[in-house]
TORDREN-36139 format. One record per residue: x, y, z of N, C-alpha, C in turn; residue in three letters. Coordinates in nm, 4 decimals. Example, Ala and Ser with C-alpha at 12.3 -4.5 7.8 and 13.67 -1.06 7.14 Angstrom:
REM residues 2
ATOM      neast     nnorth        nup     caeast    canorth       caup      ceast     cnorth        cup    aa
ATOM     1.3190    -0.5690     0.7800     1.2300    -0.4500     0.7800     1.3200    -0.3300     0.7800   ALA
ATOM     1.2850    -0.2250     0.7080     1.3670    -0.1060     0.7140     1.2900     0.0030     0.7870   SER
This chain:
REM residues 99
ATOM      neast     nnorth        nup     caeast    canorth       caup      ceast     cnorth        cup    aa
ATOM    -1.7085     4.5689     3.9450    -1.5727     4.5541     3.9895    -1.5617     4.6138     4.1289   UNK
ATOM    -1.5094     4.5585     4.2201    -1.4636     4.5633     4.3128    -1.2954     4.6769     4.3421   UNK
ATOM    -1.2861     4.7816     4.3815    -1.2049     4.8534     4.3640    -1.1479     4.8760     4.5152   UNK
ATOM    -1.0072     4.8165     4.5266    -0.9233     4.8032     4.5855    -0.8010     4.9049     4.5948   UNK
ATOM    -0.7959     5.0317     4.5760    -0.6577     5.0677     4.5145    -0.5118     5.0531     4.6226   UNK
ATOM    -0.4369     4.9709     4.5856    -0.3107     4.9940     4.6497    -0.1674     5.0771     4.6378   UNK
ATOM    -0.1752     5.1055     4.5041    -0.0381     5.1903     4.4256    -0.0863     5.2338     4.2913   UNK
ATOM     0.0324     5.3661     4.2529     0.0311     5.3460     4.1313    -0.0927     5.3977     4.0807   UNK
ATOM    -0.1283     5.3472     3.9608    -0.2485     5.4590     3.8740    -0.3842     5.3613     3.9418   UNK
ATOM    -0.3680     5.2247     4.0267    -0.4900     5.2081     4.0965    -0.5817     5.2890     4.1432   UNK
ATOM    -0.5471     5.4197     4.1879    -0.6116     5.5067     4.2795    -0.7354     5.5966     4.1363   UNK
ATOM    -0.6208     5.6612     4.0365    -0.7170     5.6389     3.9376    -0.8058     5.5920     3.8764   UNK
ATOM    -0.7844     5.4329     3.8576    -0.8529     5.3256     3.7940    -0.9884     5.3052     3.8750   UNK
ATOM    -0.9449     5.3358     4.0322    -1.0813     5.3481     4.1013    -1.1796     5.4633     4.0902   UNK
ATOM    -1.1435     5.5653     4.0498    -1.2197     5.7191     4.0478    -1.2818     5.7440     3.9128   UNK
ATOM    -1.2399     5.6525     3.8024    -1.2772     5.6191     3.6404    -1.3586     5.5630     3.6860   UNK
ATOM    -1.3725     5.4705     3.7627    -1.4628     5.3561     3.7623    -1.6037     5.3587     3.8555   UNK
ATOM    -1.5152     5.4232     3.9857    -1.6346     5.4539     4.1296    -1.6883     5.5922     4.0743   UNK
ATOM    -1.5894     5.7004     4.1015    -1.6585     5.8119     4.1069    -1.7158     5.8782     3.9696   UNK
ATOM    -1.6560     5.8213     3.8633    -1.7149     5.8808     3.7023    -1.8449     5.8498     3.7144   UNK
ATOM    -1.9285     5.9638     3.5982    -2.0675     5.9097     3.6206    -2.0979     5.7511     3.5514   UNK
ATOM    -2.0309     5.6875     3.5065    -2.0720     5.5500     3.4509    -2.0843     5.4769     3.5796   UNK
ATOM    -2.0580     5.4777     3.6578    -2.0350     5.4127     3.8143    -2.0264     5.3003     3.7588   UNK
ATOM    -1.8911     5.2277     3.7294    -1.8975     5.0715     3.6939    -1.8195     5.0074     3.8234   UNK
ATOM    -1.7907     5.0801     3.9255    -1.7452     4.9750     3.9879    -1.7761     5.0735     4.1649   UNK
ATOM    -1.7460     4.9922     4.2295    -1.7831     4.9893     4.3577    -1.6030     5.0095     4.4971   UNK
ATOM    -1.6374     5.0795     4.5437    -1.4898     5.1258     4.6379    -1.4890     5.0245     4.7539   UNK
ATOM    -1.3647     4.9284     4.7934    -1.3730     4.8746     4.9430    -1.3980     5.0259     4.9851   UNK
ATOM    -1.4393     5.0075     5.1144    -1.3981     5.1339     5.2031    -1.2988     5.0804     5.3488   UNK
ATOM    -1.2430     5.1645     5.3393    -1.1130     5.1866     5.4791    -0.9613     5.1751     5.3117   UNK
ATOM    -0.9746     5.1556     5.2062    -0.8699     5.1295     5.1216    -0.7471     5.2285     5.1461   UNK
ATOM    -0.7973     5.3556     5.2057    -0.6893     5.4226     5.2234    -0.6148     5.4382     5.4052   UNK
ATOM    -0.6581     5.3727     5.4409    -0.6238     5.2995     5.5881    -0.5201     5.1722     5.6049   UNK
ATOM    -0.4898     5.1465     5.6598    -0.3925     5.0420     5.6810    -0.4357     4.8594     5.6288   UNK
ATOM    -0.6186     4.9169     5.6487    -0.6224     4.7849     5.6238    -0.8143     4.7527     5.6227   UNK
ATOM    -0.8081     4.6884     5.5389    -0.9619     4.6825     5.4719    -1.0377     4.6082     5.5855   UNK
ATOM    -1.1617     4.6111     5.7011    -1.2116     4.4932     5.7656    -1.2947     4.3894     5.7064   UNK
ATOM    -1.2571     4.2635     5.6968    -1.2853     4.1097     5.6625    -1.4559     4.1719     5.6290   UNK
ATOM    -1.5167     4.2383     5.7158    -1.6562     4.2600     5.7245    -1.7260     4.3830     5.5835   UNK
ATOM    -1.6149     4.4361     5.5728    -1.6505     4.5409     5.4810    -1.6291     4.4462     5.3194   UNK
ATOM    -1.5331     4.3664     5.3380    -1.5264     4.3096     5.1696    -1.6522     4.2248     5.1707   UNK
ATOM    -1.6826     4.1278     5.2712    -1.8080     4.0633     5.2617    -1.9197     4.1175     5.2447   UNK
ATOM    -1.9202     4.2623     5.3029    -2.0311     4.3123     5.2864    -2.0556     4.3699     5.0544   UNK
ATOM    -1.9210     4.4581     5.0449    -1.9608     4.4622     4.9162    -1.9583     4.3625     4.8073   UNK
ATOM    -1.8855     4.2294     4.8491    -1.8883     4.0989     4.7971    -2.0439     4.0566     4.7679   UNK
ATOM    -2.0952     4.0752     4.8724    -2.2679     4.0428     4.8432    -2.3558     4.1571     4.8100   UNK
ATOM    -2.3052     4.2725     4.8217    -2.3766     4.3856     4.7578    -2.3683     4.3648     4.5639   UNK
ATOM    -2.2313     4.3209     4.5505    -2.2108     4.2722     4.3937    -2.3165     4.1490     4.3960   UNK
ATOM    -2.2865     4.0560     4.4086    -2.3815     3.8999     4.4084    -2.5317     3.9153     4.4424   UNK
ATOM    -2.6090     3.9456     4.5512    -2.7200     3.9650     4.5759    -2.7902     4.1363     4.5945   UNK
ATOM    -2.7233     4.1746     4.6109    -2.8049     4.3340     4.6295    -2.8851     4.3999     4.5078   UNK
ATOM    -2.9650     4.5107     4.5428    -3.0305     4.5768     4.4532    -2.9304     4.6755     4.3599   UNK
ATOM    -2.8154     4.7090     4.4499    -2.6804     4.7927     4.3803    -2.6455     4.6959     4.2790   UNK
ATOM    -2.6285     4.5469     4.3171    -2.6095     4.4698     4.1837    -2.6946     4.5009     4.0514   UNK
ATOM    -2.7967     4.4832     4.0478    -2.8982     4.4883     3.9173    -2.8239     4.6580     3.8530   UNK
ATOM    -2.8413     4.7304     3.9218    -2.8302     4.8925     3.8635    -2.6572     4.8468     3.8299   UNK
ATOM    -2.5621     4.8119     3.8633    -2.4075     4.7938     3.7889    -2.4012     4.7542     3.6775   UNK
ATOM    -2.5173     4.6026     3.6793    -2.5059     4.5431     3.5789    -2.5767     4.5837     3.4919   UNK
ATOM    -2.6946     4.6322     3.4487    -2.7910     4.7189     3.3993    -2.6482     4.8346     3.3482   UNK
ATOM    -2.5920     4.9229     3.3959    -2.4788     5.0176     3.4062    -2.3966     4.9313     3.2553   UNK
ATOM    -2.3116     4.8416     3.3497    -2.2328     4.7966     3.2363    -2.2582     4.7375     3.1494   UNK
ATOM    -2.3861     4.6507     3.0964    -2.4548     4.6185     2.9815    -2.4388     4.7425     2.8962   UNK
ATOM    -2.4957     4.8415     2.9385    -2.4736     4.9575     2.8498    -2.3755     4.9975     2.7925   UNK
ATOM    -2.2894     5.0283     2.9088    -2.1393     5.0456     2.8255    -2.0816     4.9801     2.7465   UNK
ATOM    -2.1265     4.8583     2.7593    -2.0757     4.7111     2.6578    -2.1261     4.7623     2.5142   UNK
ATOM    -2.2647     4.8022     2.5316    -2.3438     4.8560     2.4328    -2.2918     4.9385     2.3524   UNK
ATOM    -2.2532     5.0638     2.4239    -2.1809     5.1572     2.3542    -2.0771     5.1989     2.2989   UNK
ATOM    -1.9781     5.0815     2.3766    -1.8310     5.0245     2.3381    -1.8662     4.9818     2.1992   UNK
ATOM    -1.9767     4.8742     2.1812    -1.9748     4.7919     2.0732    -2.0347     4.8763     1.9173   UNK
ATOM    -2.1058     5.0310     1.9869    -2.1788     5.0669     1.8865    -2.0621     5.1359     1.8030   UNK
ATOM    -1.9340     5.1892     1.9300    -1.8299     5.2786     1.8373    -1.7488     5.2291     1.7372   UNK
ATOM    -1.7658     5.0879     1.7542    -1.6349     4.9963     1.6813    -1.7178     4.9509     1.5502   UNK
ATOM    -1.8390     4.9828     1.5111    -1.9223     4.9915     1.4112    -1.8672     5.0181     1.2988   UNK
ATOM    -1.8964     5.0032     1.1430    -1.8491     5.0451     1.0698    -1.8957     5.2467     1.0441   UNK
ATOM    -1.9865     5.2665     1.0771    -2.0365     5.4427     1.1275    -1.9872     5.4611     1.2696   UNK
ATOM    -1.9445     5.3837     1.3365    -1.9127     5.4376     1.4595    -1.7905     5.5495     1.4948   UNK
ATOM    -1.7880     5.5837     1.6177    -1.6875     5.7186     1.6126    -1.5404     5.6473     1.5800   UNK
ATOM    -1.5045     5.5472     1.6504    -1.3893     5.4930     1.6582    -1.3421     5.4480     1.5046   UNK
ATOM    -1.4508     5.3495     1.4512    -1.4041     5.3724     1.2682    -1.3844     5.4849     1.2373   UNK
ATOM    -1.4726     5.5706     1.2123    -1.4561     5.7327     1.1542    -1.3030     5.8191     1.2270   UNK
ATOM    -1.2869     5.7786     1.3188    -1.1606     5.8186     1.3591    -1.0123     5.7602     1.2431   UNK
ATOM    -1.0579     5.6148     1.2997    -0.9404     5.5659     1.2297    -0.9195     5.6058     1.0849   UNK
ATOM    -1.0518     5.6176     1.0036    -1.0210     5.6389     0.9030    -1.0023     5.7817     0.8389   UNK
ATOM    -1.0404     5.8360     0.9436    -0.9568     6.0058     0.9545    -0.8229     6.0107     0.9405   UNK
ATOM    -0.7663     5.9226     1.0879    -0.6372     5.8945     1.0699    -0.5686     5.8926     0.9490   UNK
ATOM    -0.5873     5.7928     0.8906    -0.5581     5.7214     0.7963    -0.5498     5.8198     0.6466   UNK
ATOM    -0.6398     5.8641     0.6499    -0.6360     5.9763     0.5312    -0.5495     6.0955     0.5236   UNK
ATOM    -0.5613     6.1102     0.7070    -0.4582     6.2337     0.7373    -0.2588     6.1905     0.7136   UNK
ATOM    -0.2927     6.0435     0.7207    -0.1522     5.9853     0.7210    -0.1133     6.0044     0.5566   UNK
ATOM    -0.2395     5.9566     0.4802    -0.2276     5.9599     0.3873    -0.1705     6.0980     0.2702   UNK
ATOM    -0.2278     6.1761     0.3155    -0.1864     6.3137     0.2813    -0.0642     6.3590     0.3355   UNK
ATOM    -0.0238     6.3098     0.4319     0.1254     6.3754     0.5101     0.2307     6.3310     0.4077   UNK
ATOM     0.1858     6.1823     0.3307     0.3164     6.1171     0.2774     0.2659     6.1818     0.1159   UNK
ATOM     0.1796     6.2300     0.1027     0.1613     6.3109    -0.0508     0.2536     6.4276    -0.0312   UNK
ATOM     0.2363     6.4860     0.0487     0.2813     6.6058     0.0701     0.4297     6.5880     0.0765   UNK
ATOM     0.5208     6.4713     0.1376     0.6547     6.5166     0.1457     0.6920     6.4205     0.0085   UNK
ATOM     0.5918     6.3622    -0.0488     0.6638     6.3278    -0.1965     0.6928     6.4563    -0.2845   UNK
ATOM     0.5692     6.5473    -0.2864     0.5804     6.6865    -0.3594     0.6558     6.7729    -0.3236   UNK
ATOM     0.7421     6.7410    -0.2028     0.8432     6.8530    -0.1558     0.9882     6.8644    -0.2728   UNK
């Protein structure tokens, strides 16, 4: 991804993305300047499409895809959460029946 920020939680969405260690995405530079040069988007336009920074992003976000997909597992953290939840919900409404 190409990270543009103009307003708003953009500026975030770029520092999750550029500066976190997952590095899934890539910063125009001048974004916090008046105005991005034609030369700088072309340049990371083809740094995404042909560069060696390409392979390592995509390599990058394969993974995360990976790990996204391992949590939503039936052992994964995100099940085990929910069904934490769920038990904890479950007990809240035991508890104010016995009140």
């Amino acid at each position: 991804m190409v990270c543009w920020p103009l307003y708003a939680e953009q500026r975030l969405n770029k520092a999750l993305l550029v500066d976190h260690e997952t590095k899934l995405g890539v910063a125009m530079e001048g974004y916090d300047r008046e105005m991005v040069e034609a030369e700088e988007v072309e340049t990371k336009i083809r740094w995404l499409m042909e560069g060696e920074g390409s392979k390592l992003l995509k390599e990058r976000i394969k993974a995360m895809k990976d790990k996204a997909g391992e949590s939503l597992t039936e052992t994964g953290p995100s099940s085990q959460a929910f069904v934490q939840f769920l038990m904890d919900l479950g007990q809240k409404k035991l508890e104010k029946t016995n009140i």
